[in-house]
C-alpha positions as a printed Julia matrix, in Angstrom:
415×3 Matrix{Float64}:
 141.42  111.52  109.11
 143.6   109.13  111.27
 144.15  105.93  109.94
 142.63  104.61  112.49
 139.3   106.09  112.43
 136.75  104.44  110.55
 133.76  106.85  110.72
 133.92  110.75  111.88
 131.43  113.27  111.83
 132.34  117.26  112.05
 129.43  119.26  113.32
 126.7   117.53  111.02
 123.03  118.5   111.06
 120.33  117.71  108.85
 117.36  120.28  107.94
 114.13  119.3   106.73
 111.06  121.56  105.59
 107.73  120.29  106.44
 105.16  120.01  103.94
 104.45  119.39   99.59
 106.19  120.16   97.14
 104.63  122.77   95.22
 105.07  126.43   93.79
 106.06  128.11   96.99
 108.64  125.02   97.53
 110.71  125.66   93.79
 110.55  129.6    94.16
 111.95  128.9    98.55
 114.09  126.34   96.54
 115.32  129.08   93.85
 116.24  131.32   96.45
 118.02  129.68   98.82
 120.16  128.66   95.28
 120.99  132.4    94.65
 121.44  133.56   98.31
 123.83  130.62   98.59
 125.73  129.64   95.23
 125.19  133.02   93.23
 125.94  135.48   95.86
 127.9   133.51   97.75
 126.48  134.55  101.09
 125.43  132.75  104.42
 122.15  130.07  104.51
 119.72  132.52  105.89
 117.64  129.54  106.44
 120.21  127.84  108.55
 118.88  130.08  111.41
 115.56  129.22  111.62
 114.62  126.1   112.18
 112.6   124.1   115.78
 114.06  121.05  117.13
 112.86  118.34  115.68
 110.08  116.94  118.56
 106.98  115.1   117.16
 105.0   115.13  119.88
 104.41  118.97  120.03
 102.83  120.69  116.98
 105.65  123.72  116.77
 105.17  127.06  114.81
 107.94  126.63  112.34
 108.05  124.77  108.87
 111.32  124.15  109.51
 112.39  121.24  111.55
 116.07  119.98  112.64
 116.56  116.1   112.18
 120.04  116.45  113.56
 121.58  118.94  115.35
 125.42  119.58  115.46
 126.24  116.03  115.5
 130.0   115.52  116.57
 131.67  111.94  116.97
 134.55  109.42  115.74
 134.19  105.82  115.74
 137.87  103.73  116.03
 137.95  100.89  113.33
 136.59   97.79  114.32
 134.16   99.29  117.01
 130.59   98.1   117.6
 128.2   101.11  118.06
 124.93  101.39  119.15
 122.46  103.71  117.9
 119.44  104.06  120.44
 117.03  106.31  120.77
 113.13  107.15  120.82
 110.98  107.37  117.67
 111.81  110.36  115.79
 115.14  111.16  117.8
 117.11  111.27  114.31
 118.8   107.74  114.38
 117.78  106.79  110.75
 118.48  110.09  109.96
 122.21  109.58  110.85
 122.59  106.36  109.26
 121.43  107.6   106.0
 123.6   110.48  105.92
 126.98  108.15  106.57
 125.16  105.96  103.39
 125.09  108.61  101.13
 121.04  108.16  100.4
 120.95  112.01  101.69
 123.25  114.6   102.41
 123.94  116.81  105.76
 122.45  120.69  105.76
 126.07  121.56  107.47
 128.85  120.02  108.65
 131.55  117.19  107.14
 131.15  113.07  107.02
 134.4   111.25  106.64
 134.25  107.22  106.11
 136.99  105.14  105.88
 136.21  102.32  103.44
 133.28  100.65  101.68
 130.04  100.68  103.61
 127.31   98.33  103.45
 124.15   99.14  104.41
 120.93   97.44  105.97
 118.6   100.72  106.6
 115.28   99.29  105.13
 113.58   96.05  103.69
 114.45   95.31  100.17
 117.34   98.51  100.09
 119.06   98.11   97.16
 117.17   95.91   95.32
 115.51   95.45   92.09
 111.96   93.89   92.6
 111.77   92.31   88.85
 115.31   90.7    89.57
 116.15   87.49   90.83
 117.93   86.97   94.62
 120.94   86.14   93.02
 120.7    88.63   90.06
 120.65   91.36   93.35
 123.64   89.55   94.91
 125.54   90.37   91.84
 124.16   93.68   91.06
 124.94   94.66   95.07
 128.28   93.3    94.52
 129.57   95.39   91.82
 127.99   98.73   93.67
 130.38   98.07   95.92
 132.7    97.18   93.9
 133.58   93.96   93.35
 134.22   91.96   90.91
 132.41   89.03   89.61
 134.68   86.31   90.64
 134.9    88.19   94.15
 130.76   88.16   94.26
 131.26   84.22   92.86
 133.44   82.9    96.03
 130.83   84.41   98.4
 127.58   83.52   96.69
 127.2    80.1    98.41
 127.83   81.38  101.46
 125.63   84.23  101.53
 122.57   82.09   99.95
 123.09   79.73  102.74
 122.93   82.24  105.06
 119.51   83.54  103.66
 117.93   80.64  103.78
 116.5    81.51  100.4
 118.0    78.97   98.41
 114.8    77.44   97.04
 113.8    81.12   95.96
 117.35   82.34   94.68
 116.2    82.48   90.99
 112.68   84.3    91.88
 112.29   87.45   91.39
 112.4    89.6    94.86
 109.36   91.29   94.53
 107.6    88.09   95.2
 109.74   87.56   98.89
 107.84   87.82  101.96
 109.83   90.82  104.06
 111.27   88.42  106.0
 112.74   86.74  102.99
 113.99   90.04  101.75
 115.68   91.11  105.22
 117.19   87.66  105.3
 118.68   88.32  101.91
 119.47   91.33  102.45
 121.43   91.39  105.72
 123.63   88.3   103.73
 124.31   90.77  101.7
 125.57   93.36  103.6
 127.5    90.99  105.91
 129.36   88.75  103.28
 130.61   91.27  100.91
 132.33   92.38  103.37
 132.26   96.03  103.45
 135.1    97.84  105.56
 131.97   99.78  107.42
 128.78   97.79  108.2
 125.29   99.99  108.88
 122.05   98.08  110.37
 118.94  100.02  110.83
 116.2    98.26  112.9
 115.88   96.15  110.11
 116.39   92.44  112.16
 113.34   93.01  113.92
 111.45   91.6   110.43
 113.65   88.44  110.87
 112.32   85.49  112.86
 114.17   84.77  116.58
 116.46   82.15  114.88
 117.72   84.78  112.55
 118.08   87.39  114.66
 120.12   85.5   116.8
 122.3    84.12  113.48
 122.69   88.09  112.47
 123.63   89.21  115.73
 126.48   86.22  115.97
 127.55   87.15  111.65
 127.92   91.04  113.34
 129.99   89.63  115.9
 132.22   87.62  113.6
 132.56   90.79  111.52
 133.6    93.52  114.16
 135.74   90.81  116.29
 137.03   87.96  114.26
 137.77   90.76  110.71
 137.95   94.04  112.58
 135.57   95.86  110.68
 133.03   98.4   112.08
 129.59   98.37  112.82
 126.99  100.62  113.61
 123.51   99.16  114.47
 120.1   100.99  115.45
 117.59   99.03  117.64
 114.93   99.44  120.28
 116.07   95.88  121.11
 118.06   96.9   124.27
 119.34   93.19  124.65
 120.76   92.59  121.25
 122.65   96.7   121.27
 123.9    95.72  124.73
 124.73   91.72  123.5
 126.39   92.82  120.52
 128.14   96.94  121.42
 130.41   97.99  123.03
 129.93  101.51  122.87
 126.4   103.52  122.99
 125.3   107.15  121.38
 121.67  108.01  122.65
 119.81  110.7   120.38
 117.41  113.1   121.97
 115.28  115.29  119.7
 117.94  114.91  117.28
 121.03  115.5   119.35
 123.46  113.84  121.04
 122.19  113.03  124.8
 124.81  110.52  125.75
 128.22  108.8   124.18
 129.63  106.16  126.23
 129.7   102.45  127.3
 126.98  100.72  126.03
 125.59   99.16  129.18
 125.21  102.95  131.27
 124.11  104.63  127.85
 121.33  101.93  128.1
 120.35  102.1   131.3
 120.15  105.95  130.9
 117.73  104.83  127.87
 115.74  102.65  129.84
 115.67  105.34  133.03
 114.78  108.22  131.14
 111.87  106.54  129.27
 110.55  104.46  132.53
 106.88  106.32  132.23
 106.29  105.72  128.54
 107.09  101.68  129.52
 104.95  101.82  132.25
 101.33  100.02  131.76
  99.41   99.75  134.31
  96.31   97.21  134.76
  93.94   96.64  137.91
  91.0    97.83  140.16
  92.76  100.15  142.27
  91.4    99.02  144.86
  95.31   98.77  146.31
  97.87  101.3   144.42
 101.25  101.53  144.32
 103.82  104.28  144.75
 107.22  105.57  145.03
 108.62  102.51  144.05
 112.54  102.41  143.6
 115.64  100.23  143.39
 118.65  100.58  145.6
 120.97  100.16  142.68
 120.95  100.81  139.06
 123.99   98.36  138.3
 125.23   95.51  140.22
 127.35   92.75  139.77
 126.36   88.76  139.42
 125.87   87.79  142.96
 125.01   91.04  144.1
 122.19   91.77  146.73
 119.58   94.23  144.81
 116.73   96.06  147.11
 113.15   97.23  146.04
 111.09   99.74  148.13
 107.58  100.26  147.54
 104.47  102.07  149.15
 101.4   100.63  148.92
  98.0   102.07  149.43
  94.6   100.51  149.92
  91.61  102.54  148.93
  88.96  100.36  150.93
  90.07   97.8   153.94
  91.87   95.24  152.57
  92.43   91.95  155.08
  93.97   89.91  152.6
  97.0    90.63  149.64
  99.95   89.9   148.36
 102.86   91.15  147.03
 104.46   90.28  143.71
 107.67   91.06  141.56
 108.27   89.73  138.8
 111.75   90.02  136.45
 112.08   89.56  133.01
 115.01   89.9   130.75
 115.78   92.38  128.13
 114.33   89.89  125.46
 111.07   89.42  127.75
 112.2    85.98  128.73
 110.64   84.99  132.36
 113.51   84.79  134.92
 112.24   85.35  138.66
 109.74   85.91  140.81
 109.34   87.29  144.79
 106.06   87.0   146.42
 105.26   87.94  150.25
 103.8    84.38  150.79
 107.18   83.19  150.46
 108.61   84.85  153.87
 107.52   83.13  156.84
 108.88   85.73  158.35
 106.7    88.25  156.76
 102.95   88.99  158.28
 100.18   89.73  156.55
  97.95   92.96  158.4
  94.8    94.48  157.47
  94.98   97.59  155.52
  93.11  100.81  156.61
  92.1   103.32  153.81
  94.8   105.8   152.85
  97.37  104.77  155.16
 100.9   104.26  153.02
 102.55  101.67  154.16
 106.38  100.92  153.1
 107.76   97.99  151.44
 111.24   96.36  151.37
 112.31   93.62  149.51
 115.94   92.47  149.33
 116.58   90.03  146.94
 119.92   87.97  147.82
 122.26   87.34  145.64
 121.48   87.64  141.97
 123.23   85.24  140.06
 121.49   85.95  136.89
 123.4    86.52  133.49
 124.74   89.91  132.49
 122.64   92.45  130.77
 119.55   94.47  131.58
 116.52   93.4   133.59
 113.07   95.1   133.69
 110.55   94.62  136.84
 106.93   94.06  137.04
 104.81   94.85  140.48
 101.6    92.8   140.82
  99.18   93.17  143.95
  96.21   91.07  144.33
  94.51   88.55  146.99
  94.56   85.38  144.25
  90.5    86.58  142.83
  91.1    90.11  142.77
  94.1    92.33  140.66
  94.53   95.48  142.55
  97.12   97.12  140.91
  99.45   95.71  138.16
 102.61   97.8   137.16
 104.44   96.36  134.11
 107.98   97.0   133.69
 108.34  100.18  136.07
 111.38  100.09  137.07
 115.12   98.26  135.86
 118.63   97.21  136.85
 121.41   96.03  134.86
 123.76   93.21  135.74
 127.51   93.3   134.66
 130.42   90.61  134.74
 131.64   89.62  138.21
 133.32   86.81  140.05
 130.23   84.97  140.86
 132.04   82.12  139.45
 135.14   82.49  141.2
 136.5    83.66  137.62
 136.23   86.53  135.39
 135.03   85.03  131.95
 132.84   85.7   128.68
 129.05   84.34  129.45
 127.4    82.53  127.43
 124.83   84.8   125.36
 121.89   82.63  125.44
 121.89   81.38  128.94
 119.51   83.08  131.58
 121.07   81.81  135.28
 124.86   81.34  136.84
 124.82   78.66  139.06
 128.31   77.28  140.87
 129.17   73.6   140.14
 132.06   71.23  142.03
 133.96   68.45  139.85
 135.43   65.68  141.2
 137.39   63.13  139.34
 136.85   59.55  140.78
């Protein structure tokens, strides 16, 4: 393996076999042992096998977790693990942690590699906090003075300091996370692996983890791969994206189109939709997927009344990736715009152009609401997204700030 490579994985899949463990499972398990190690001869198991989709019942005991996995990760690179339930991303960070091992195929790490893949991993419930900082320490081993000149740092980082010399099994989960992410993060592994773990944490410590994995990757060039269904925080923190499908590889690229491939490919199952009906909406689109800040975006609707309708209105609402509130369009807003009566069944088209977008970077989800101020007709939450990248809004290409929600330009003057 290069010297630069931190991570690589050769053609990896994972095979699991549904059901108890029982008779039938030691004498399959017995001979799969002589076919394989006694006479030496092919897996005839490794042919069988369904992919790995949860949602359909399947005829075969046999499923595929992972399927012919093939990637390399650069040291020092932030990757991004998304992915429905079920589409094998756990899966794949337990293999690289050794807590299973691949069916077929090779894993190659570079390095010591911590790992965040479940509340409470790794530790001892009858042990103190700081007993399991030591203990954690010397698994990956260091030694105790090494574990010494961090301790303070990672108990502060907890928050657990009144609870250090409690035994663990008496944290809440968020305690335990909190704990355990400080962990992972100030022994400082070579290779750091975060399942969906954060999501335990509280908002303030989500946001202090996401700014520690930062630190790590850019400021001590070690590597990080992190699994969320928080599309903010993979696109706030990664550089680079892998999507799983079913246990595959869909996509491998930049974070920002691997998410917005995410986000497209999923848009039904993030659809709800609330309302009378008495006005629906349909083949609703966006001119553009990505744009940059200051960029013009257009949304084109049909709407359809299912009774005469003399009075509506038109709203669309955006909300960030974190579900923050950031804008809203309404008809009544455009003077310009006229309000007509609606006839049954007659589709009538809808354009809005919304002028230039000087919102923050990252990925932005839309809601269409219909109503006449007593009445909801039709309600569509989050059907449809965009994502804003970096421009020259500002008159300057810089790093935003993470936290803020609007760009707006500013003169100086000295006087």
């Amino acid at each position: 393996m290069s010297n630069n490579i931190a991570i690589e994985f050769e053609h990896v899949s994972k095979q699991y076999r549904l059901g108890l463990v029982s008779t039938k499972t030691l004498s399959h398990d017995i001979r799969r042992f002589w076919i394989t190690n006694v006479l030496g001869k092919e897996d005839p198991y490794l042919k069988i096998g369904e992919t790995n989709d949860r949602a359909s019942k399947g005829t075969s005991e046999y499923v595929w977790a992972l399927r012919d996995i093939d990637f390399k990760v650069d040291q020092g690179d932030v990757v991004g693990i998304i992915g429905k339930n079920g589409a094998g991303k756990s899966t794949l960070l337990k293999l690289l942690s050794r807590v299973t091992g691949p069916t077929t195929g090779t894993i190659r790490a570079h390095g010591r590699i911590g790992s965040l893949l479940e509340v409470g991993t790794g530790f001892h419930g009858e042990m103190t906090g700081r007993e399991n900082i030591f203990m954690n320490g010397a698994i990956l081993g260091m030694s105790r003075s090494e574990i010494q000149s961090k301790l303070d740092e990672i108990i502060d980082f907890s928050g657990c300091e009144r609870y250090i010399d409690t035994p663990v099994k008496r944290y809440s989960s968020g305690m335990t996370v909190r704990l355990g992410f400080a962990v992972a993060a100030f022994l400082e592994p070579e290779i750091l692996v975060v399942d969906e773990v954060l999501a335990v944490g509280d908002a303030e410590f989500q946001k202090k983890a996401i700014g520690k994995m930062k630190d790590v990757s850019q400021g001590q060039g070690r590597t990080v791969l992190f699994v969320s269904h928080n599309m903010a925080s993979i696109e706030q923190l990664c550089t680079r994206g892998i999507m799983l499908e079913n246990g595959m590889i869909k996509m491998d690229g930049d974070v920002h189109n691997v998410v917005e491939c995410y986000l497209r490919d999923n848009a039904d199952s993030f659809t709800l939709r609330e309302g009378t009906g008495a006005l629906l909406f349909s083949d609703y689109s966006v001119d553009k997927d990505l744009i940059n800040m200051g960029d013009d975006l257009e949304i084109t609707m049909k709407v359809t009344a299912r009774r005469p309708i003399d009075k509506w209105m038109i709203h669309i609402n955006i909300y960030n990736a974190n579900g923050s509130y950031t804008a809203q369009m309404i008809t009544d807003d455009d003077p310009s715009f006229t309000i007509t009566k609606l006839e049954p069944n007659v589709p009538v088209t809808l354009k809005c152009k919304i002028k230039n977008i000087n919102a923050a970077p990252g990925h932005y989800r839309i809601n269409l609401w219909s109503g006449d101020g007593y009445e909801w007709f039709d309600w569509l939450k989050e059907c449809m997204s965009f994502s804003i990248r970096q421009g020259l809004y500002l008159g300057r290409t810089t790093t935003y700030k993470d936290d803020a929600l609007m760009a707006f330009r500013s003169e100086w003057n000295k006087i």
